[in-house]
C-alpha positions as CSV (number, residue, x, y, z in Angstrom):
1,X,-64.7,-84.3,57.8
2,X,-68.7,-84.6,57.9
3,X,-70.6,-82.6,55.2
4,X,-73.2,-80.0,55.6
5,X,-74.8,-80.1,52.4
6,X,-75.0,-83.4,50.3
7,X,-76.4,-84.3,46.6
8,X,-75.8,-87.5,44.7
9,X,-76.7,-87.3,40.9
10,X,-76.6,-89.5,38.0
11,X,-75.2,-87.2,35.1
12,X,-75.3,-88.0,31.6
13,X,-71.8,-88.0,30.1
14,X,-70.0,-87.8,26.4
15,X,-66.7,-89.5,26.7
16,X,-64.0,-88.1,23.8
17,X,-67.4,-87.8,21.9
18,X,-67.7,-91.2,21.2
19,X,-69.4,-93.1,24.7
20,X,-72.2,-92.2,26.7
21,X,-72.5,-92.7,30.4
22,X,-74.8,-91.9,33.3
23,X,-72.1,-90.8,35.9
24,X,-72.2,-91.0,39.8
25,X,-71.7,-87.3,41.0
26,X,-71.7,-86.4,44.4
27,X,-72.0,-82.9,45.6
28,X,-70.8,-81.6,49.6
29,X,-70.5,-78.7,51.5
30,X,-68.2,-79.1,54.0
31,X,-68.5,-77.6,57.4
32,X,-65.6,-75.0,56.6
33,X,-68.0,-74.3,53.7
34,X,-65.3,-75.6,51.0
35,X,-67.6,-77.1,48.5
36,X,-66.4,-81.0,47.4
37,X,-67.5,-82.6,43.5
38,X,-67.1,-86.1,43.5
39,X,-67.2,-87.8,39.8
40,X,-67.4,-91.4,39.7
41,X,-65.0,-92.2,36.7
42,X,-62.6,-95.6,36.0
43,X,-61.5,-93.9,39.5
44,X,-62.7,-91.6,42.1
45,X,-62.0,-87.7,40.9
46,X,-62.1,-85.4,43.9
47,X,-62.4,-81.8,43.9
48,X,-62.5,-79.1,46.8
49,X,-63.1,-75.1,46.0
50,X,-64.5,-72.2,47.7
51,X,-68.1,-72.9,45.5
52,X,-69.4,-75.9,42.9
53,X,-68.8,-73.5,39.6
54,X,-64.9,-73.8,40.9
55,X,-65.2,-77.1,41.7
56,X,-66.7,-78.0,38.1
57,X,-64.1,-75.5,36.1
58,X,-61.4,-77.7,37.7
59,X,-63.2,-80.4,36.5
60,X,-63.6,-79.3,33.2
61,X,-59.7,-78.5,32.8
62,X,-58.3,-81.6,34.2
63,X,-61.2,-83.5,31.8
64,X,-61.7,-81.8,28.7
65,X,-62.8,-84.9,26.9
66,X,-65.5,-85.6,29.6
67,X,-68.5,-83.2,29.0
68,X,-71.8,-83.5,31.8
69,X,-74.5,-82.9,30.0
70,X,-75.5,-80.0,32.4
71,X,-76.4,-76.4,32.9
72,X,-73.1,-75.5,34.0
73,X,-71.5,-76.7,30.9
74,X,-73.6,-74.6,28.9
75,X,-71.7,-71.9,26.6
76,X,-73.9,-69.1,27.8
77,X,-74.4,-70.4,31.6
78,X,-72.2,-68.2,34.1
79,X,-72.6,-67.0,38.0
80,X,-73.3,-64.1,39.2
81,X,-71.0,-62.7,42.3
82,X,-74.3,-63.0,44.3
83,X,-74.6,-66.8,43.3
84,X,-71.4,-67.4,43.9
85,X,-70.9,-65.9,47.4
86,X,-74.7,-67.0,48.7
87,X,-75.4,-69.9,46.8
88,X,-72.4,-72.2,47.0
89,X,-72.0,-71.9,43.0
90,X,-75.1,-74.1,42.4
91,X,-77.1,-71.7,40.6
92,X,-76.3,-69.9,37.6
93,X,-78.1,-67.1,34.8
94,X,-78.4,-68.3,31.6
95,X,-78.0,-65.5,29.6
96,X,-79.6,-64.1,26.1
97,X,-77.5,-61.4,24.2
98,X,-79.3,-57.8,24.4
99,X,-81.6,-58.9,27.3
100,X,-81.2,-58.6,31.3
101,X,-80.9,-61.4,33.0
102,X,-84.3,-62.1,35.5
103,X,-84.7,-64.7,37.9
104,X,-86.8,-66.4,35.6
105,X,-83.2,-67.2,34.1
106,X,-81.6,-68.8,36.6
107,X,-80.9,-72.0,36.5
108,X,-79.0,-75.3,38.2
109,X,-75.7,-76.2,37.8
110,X,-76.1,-79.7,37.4
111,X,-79.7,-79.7,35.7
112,X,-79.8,-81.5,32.6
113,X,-78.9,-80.1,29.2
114,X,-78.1,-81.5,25.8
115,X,-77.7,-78.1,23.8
116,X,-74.7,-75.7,23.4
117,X,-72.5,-77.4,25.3
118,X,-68.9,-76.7,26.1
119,X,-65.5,-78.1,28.5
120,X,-64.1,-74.3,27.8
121,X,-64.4,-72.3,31.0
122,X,-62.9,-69.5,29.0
123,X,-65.5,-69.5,26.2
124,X,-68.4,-69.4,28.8
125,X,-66.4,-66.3,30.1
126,X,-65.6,-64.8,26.9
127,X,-70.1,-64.9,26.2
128,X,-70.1,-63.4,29.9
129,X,-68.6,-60.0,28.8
130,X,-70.1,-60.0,25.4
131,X,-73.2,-60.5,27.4
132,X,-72.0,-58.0,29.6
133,X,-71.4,-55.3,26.6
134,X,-74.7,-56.4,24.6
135,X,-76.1,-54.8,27.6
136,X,-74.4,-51.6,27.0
137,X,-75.5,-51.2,23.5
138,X,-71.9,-52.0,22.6
């Protein structure tokens, strides 16, 4: 099937925390708008979602000794519905505790970042709703 949408990156990687790699990552919208993350390992991992924050969760729980040095492996990166629905999953809020997210806080998935990073989807979640309730006054 051809593609509607296509990125290739080079992605710095930590390997079981020892070895660091620049990794072939391709990125593809499909024309059935299924979105398609291709890492370029020892072999070929392939992975088709509804968006690229799916795509990369799946990622990070078949590989949780492989972290991309990128946004969306940030602790307190996560999408909003909006992103999600409009954006394909590329685009993401990093979030501050006690303060609103802007669109000066948005950010790319797969821009580079060394800091805070983590293969737990569920921790990124967990700091969503603490987010979420630091809001609140909670």
């Amino acid at each position: 099937m051809e593609e509607f949408y296509k990125k290739d990156l080079f992605i710095k990687a930590s390997i079981d925390n020892k070895s660091i790699k620049n990794l072939n990552v391709t990125l593809e919208e499909q024309f059935d708008h299924k979105c398609k993350l291709i890492v370029h390992l020892e072999h070929l991992v392939v992975i088709t979602k509804d968006n690229f924050f799916e795509c990369l969760s799946e990622f990070k729980f078949c590989y949780p000794n492989i972290i991309l040095f990128c946004k969306g492996y940030k602790l307190n990166v996560y999408p909003s519905r909006m992103f999600i629905q409009m954006g394909m999953g590329l685009k993401a809020y990093e979030m501050k505790l006690g303060k609103q997210a802007t669109f000066d806080n948005v950010v790319n998935l797969f821009d580079y970042e060394e800091h805070d990073l983590t293969s737990s989807v569920e921790l990124q979640k967990e700091y969503y709703f603490k987010w979420l309730n630091s809001l609140c006054g909670n």
